[in-house]
Every structure is written in structure tokens, then in C-alpha cells.
C-alpha positions in Angstrom: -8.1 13.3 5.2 -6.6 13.0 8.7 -3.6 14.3 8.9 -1.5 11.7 10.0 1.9 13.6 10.2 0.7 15.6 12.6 0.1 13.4 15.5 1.6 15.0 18.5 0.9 18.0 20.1 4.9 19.3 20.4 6.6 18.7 17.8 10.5 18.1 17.9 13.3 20.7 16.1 14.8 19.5 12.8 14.2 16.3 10.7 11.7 14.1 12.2 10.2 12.4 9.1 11.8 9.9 6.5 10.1 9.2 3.4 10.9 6.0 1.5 9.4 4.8 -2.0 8.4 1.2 -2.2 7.1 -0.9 -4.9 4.9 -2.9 -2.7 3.5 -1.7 0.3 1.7 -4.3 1.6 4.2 -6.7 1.2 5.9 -3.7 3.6 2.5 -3.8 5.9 2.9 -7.8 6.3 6.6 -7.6 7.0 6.0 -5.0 9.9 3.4 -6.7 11.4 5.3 -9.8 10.9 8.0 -8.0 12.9 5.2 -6.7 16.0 5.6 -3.2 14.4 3.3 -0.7 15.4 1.9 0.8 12.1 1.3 4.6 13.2 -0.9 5.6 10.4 -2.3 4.0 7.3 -2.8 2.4 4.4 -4.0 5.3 3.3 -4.7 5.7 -0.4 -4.2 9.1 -2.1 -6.8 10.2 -4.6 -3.6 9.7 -7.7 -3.6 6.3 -6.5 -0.7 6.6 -4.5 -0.1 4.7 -0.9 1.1 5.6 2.6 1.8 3.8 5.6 3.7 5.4 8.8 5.5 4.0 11.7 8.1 5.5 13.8 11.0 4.7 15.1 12.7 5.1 18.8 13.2 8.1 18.6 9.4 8.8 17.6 11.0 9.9 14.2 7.9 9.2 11.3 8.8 6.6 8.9 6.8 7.0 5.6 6.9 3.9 2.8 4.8 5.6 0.0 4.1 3.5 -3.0 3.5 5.7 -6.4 0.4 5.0 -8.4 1.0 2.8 -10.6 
């Protein structure tokens, strides 16, 4: 699997990745691109079943919705 969290060359010092669970992540995926969000990374299903999908913010911060396998 690509790693997706690691998509720039320098990285920054301290917390530069937020993690948030969701119950329905393309629901998520049709609200971002609804919104003319650049989706970073993703879908990307986890062999437990388990989703990802990354953006980031402003700042270039990663935003991670992960959905838990169900």
C-alpha cells in the first residue's frame, strides 16, 4: 500500500495529522467534493475492512475520516 501519509519530502515539527472516525465515509467523500475539496489520498480500504480518505487543510495539516469495519 502507498503510503499516503507520507506525501511530502519535508515534513513539518509537531502535530500535522488529525484523525476522525466516521460512520459513513462516502457520504464524507460526496460532501467534499460537493464542497470542491481536494481529496489528498483515498478511499482506501484496509484489509480489516476498514476505510481512509485524506485531505488537508491550509495549513497542509492531513485530515484523516477513517470508517471502522463494520
Amino acid at each position: 500500500m502507498q503510503n499516503i501519509l507520507m506525501d511530502v519530502p519535508e515534513k513539518h515539527p509537531g502535530y500535522t495529522h488529525l484523525a476522525l472516525h466516521v460512520k459513513d465515509i462516502k457520504s464524507i467523500e460526496a460532501k467534499l467534493n460537493g464542497l470542491g475539496v481536494k481529496i489528498s489520498g483515498g478511499p482506501i480500504t484496509l484489509p480489516e475492512g476498514g476505510v481512509m480518505l485524506f485531505i488537508r487543510d491550509r495549513d497542509r495539516n492531513v485530515i484523516e475520516f477513517h470508517q471502522p469495519p463494520e
